[in-house]
C-alpha positions as CSV (number, residue, x, y, z in Angstrom):
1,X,80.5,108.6,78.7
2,X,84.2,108.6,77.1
3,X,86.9,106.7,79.0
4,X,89.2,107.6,81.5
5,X,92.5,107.9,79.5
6,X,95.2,105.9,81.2
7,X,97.4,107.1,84.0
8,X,100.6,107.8,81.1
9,X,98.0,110.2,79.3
10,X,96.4,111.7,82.4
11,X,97.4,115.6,83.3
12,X,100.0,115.1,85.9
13,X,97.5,117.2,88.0
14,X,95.2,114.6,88.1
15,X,97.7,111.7,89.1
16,X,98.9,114.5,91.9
17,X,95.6,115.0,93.1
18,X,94.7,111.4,93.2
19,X,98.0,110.5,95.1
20,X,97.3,113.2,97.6
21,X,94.4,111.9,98.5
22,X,95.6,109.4,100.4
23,X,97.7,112.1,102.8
24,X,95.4,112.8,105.1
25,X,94.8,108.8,105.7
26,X,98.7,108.2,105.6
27,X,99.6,110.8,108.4
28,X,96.4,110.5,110.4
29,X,98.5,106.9,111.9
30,X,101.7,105.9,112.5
31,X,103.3,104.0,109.6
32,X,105.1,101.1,110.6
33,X,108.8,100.8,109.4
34,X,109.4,97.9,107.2
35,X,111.9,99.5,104.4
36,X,112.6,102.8,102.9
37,X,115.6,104.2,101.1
38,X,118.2,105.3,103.4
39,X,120.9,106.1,100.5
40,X,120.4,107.8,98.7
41,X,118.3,110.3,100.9
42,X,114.8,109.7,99.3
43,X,111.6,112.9,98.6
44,X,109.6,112.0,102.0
45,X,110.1,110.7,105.6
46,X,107.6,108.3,105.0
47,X,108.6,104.8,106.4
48,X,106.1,102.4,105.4
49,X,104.5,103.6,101.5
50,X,102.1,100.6,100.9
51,X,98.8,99.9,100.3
52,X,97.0,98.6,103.9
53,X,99.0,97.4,107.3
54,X,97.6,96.6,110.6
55,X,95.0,98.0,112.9
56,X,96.9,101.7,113.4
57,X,99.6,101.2,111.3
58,X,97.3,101.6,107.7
59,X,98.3,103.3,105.0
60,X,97.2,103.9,101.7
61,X,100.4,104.3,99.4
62,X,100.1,102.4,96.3
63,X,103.7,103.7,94.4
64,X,105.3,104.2,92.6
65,X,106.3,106.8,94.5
66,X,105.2,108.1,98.2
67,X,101.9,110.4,98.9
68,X,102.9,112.4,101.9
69,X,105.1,114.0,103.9
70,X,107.2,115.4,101.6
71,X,110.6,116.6,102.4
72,X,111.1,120.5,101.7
73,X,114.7,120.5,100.7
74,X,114.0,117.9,98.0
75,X,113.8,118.5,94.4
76,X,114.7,117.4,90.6
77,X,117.1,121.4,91.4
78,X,118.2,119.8,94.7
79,X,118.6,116.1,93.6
80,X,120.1,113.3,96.2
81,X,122.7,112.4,94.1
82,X,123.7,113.3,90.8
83,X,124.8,109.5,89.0
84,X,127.4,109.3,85.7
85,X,126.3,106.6,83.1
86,X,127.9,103.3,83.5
87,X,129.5,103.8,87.1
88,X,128.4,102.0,90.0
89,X,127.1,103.6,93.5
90,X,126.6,102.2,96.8
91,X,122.2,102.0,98.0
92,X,121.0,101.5,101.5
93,X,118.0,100.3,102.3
94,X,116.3,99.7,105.1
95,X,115.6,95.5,107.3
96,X,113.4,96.9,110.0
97,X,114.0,93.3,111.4
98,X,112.8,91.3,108.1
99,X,114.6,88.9,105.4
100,X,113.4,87.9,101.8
101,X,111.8,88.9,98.4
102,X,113.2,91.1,96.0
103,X,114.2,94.8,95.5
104,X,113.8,96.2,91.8
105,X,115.5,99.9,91.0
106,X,114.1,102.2,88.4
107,X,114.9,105.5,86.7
108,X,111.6,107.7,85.4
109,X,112.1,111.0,84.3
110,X,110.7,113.7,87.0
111,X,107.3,114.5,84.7
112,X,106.4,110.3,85.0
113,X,107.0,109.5,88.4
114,X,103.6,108.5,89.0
115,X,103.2,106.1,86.1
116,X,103.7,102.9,87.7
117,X,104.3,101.2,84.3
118,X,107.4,103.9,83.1
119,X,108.9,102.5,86.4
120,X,108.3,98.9,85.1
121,X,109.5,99.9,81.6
122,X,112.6,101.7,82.9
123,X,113.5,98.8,86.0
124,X,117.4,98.3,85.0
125,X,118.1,96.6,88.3
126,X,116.7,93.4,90.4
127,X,118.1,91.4,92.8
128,X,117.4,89.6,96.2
129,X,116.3,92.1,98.9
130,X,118.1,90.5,101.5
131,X,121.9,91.1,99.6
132,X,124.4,93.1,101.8
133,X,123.8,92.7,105.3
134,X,125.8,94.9,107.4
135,X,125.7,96.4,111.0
136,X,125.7,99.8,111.2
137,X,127.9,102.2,113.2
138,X,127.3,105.6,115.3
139,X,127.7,107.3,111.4
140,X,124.5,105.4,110.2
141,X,122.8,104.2,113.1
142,X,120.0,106.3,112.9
143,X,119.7,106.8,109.6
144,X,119.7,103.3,108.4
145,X,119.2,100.7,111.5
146,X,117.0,102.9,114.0
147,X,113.7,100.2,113.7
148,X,116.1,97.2,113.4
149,X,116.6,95.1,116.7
150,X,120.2,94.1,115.6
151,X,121.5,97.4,114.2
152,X,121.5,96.0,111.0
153,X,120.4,97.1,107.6
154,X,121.6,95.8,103.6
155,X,123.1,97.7,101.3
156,X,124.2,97.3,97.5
157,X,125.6,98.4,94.1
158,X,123.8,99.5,90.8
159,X,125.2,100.8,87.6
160,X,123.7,103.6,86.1
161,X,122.9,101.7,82.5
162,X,124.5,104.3,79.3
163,X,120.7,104.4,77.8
164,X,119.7,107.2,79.9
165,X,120.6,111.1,78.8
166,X,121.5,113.8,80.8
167,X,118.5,114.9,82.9
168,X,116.6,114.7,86.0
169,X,114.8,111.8,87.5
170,X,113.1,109.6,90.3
171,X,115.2,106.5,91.3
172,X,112.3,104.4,92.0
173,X,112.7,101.3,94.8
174,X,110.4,98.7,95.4
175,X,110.5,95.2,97.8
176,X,108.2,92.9,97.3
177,X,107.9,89.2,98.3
178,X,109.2,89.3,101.8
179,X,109.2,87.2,104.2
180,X,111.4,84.3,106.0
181,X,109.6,81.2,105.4
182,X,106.1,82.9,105.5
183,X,105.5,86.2,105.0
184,X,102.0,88.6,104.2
185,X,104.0,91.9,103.6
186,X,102.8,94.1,100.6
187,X,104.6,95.8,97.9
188,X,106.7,98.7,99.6
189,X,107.9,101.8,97.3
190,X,110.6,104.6,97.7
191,X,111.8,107.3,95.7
192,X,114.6,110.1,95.2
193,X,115.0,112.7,93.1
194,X,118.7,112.0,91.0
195,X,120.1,113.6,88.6
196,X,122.1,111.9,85.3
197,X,124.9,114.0,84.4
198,X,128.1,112.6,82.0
199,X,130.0,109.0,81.6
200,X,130.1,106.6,79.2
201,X,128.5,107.5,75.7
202,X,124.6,106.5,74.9
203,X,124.2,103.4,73.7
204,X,120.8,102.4,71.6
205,X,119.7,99.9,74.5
206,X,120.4,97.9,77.7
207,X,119.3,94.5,79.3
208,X,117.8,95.0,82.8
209,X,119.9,92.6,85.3
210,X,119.0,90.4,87.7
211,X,121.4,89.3,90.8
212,X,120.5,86.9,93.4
213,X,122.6,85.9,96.7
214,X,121.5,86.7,100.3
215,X,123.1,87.4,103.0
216,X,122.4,83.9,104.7
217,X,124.2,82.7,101.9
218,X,122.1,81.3,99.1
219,X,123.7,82.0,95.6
220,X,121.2,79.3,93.7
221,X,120.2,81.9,90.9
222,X,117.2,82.7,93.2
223,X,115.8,84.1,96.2
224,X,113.7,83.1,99.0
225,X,110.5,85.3,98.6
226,X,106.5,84.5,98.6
227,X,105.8,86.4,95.5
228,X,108.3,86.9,92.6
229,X,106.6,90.3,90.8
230,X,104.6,93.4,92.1
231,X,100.7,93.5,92.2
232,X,100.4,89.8,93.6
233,X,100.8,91.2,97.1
234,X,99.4,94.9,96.6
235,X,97.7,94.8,99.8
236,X,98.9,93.6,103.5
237,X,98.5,91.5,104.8
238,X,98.7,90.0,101.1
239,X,96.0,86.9,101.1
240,X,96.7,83.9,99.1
241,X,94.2,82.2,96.9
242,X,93.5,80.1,99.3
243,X,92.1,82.6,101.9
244,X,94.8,81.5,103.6
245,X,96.9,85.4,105.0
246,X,100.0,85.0,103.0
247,X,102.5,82.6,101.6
248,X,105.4,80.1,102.8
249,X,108.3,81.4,100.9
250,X,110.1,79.3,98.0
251,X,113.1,79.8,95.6
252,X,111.9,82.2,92.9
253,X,113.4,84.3,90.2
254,X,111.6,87.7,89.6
255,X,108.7,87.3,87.0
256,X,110.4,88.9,84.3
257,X,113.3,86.6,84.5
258,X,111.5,83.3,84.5
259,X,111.9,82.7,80.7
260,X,115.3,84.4,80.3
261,X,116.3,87.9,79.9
262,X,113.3,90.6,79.8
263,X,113.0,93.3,76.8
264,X,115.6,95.9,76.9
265,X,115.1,99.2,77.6
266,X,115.5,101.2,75.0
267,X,117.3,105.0,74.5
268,X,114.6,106.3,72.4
269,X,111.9,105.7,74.6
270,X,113.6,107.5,77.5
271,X,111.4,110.7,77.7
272,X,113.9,113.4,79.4
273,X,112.5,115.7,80.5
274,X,113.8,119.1,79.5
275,X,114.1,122.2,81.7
276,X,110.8,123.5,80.8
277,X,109.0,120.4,81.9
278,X,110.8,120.0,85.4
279,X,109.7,123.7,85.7
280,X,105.9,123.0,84.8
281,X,105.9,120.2,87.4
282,X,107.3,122.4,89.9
283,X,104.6,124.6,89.1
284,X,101.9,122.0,89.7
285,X,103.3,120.5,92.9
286,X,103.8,123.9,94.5
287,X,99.8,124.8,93.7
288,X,98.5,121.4,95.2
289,X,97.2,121.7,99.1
290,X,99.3,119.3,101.6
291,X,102.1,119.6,99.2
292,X,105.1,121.2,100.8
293,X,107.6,120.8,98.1
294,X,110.1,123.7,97.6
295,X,113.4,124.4,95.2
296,X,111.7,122.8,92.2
297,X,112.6,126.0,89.6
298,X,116.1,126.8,88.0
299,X,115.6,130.2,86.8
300,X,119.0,131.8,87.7
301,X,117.6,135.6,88.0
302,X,118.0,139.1,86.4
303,X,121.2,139.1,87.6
304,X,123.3,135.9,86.8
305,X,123.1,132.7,89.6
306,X,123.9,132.9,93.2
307,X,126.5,130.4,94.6
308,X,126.6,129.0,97.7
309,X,130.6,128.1,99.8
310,X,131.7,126.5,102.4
311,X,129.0,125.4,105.0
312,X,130.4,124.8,108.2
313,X,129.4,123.9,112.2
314,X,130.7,126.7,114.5
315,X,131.1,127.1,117.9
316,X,128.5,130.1,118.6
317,X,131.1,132.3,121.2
318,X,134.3,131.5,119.9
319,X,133.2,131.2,116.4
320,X,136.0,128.2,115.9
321,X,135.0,125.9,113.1
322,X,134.4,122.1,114.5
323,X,137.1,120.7,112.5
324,X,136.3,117.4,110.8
325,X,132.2,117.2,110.7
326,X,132.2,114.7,108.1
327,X,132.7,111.8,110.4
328,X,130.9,111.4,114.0
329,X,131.9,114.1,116.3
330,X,131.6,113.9,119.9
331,X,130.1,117.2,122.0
332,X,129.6,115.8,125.3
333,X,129.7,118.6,127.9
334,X,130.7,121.4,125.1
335,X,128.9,124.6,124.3
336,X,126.1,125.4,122.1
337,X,126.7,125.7,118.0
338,X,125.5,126.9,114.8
339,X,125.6,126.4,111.5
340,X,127.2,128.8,108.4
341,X,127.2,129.5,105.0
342,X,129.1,131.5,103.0
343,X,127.0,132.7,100.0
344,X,128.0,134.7,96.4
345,X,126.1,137.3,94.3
346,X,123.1,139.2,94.4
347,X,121.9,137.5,97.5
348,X,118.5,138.3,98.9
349,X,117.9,135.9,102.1
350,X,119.2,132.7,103.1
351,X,117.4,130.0,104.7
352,X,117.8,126.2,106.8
353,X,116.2,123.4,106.5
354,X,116.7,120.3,109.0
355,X,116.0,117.3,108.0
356,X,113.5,118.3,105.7
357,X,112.1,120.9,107.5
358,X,112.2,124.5,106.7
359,X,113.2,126.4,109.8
360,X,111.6,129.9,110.7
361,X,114.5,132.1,110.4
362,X,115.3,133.8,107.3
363,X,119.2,135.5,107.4
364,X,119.5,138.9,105.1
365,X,122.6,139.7,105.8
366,X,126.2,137.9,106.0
367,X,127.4,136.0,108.0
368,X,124.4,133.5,106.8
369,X,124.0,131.6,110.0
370,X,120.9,128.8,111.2
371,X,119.6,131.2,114.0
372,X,121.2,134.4,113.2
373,X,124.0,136.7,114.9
374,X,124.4,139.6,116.5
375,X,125.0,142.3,113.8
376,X,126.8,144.4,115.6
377,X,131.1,144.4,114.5
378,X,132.0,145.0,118.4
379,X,129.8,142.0,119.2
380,X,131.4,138.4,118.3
381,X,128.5,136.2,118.7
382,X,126.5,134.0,117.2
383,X,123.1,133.1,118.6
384,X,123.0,129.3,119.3
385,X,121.3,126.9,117.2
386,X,118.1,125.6,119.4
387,X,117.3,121.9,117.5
388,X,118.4,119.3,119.5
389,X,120.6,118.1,117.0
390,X,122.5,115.7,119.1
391,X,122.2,112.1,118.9
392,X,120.7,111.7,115.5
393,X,121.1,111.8,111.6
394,X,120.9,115.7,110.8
395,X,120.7,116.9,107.2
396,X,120.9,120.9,107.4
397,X,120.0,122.1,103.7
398,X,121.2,125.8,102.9
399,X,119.0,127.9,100.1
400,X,119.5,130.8,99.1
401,X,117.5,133.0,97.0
402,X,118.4,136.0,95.3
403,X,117.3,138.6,92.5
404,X,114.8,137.2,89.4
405,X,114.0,133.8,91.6
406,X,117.4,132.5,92.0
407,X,118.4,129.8,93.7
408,X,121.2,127.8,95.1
409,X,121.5,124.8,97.8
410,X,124.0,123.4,99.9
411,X,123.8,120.3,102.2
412,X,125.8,119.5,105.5
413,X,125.3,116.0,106.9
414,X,125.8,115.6,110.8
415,X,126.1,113.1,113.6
416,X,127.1,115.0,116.8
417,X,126.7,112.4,120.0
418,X,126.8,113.4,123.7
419,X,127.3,110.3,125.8
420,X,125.8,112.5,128.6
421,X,122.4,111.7,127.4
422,X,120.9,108.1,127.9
423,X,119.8,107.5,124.4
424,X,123.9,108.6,123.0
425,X,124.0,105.1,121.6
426,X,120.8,104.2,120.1
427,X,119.4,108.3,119.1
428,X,116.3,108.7,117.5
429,X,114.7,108.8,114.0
430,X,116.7,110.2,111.4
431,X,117.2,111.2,107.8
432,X,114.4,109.3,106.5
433,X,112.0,110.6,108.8
């Protein structure tokens, strides 16, 4: 019998197939919050991708990316964030109530997001996990701090390195070694779809960086953690060679800086993928069971490509725009609302998703609202929106679809509070989940 080609050579319909088949395990408990990516908005709601976890909290998530629960609205055409070379953007990241180890970032084309060593090939950015501590406010409370006791959460820079071309790809996050003093945690893994687009010119090949200092205030080159590299801990509780479960924590550098600077990553071996590829994935993802991915083509249609306007939350009666949505709003004791899009060219349907979630409705005719209007000229109504969007993160995603498979998205990030309610100041779970 020949040997199973590694995971790099594999059809990515095999690595699909074999993450998936963890799903079922991963939703049939609850996953325990420990980190996720809060910033940018990651391709699941999953909360807790490891391998293991405690009695009813298992799950069985080895990375490099998550297994389940996909989000529908997230895609290499609908990335998170679209990064310039060599300028620097602002992470969030879950502390669930924890301290220690490391966090490593990574950027793998969309066709390798499975191949766990692309993502150590291509790891540009390490640090200590525990690096900007702040405390969150009603704008991010329930996106970032809803599991943390203290409202608290980190968050830090990264610089998109110049040796990655114009394309699509997975921003790959990982914490490992945590703990304060002792920890058994596993290796935790995120990931959002991103897109490269402009900045500063190629260059032939970059250093991956290391930056320590915590947010108790160690700056010694080093960081309190069990473990400095991934695998040590792949299962929690992680036990130590001892047989004893887990490790005191120490000072450590991450494995690849122990001996000075690890090997560069290198331009030429960047494999970007090129429209055709992302297309061929979509392909695949869309034919696998349990996988609930959507917007993963870019054909533009017999007709030339659809664009999507302003999107806006309305008052459903009056139709008054709310004015200023971009920062918290408060709607205690105010009427219902609705959400609109304006939408250009050969337009066939537009649909909402909510925080991941496609809804039901389907609008075929302007205006393009979340739960549809009255089309009738004489009557100026809109039918109310029926979520209960209040007191929470919500991401509404707009896609529209036209003529030859078109496509277009739009994204409208709300928090709208009523201090009516008992849980105004705390919410519930949001983006991420």
């Amino acid at each position: 019998m020949g040997r199973r080609p590694p995971a790099s050579r594999r059809p990515l319909s095999v690595l699909l197939l074999a993450a998936l088949s963890a799903t079922a395990a991963a939703l049939g408990t609850p996953a325990a919050a420990h980190s996720y990516l809060s910033v940018p908005v990651p391709m699941t709601r999953m909360t807790a991708c490891r391998v293991g976890g405690w009695d009813g909290w298992a799950n069985d998530c080895p990375g490099p990316c998550p297994n389940a629960d996909y989000r529908e609205d997230a895609g290499p055409t609908n990335p998170s964030a679209t990064y310039r070379r060599g300028e620097a953007y602002e992470i969030e990241y879950t502390r669930n109530n924890h301290f220690g180890g490391f966090r490593r970032f990574t950027l793998v084309p969309v066709k390798q997001m499975w191949d766990a060593r692309v993502h150590a090939a291509n790891a540009f950015s390490y640090a200590c996990w525990s690096r900007g501590e702040f405390e969150c406010s009603m704008e991010n409370q329930y996106r970032s701090c809803w599991y943390d006791m203290d409202s608290k959460a980190y968050k830090d820079w990264i610089t998109i390195p110049p040796v990655f071309p114009d394309g699509d790809y997975v921003l790959g996050y990982t914490w490992y070694g945590g703990g304060e003093r002792f920890g058994n945690f596993g290796d935790y893994y995120d990931c959002a779809y991103v897109r490269v687009e402009g900045g500063a010119p190629l260059v032939a090949e970059h250093t991956p960086t290391f930056t320590s200092g915590e947010s108790n205030g160690a700056n010694d080159g080093k960081c309190e953690a069990t473990v400095n590299d991934l695998g040590i801990c792949r299962v929690e509780p992680c036990i130590a060679p001892s047989g004893e479960k887990g490790y005191y924590t120490r000072r450590l550098r991450p494995a690849q800086f122990e001996d000075g600077d690890p090997p560069p990553i290198r331009m030429d071996s960047i494999a970007v993928d090129n429209r055709a590829d992302v297309d061929a994935v979509g392909e695949e993802l869309r034919g696998l069971q349990k996988y609930t991915q959507s917007g993963l083509t870019s054909k533009e249609g017999a007709k030339g490509a659809l664009m999507l306007g302003a999107m806006k939350l309305v008052e459903t009666v009056s139709r008054k725009e709310v004015p200023d949505v971009h920062h918290p709003i408060d709607w205690t004791g105010k009427g219902p609302l609705t959400v609109e899009v304006e939408a250009f060219g050969d337009v066939q349907y537009v649909e909402f998703l909510v925080n991941g979630r496609r809804s039901s409705y389907k609008d075929y005719s302007a205006p393009y609202t979340i739960a549809g209007d009255f089309k009738d000229p004489t009557v100026d109504m809109y039918y109310p929106w029926r979520f209960h969007y209040k007191n929470k993160n919500v991401r509404v995603t707009a896609h529209a679809v036209g003529a030859g498979g078109a496509e277009a998205w739009k994204i409208l990030d709300l928090v709208i509070y009523d201090k009516s309610r008992g849980d105004w100041n705390r919410g519930h779970p949001g983006i991420g989940h």
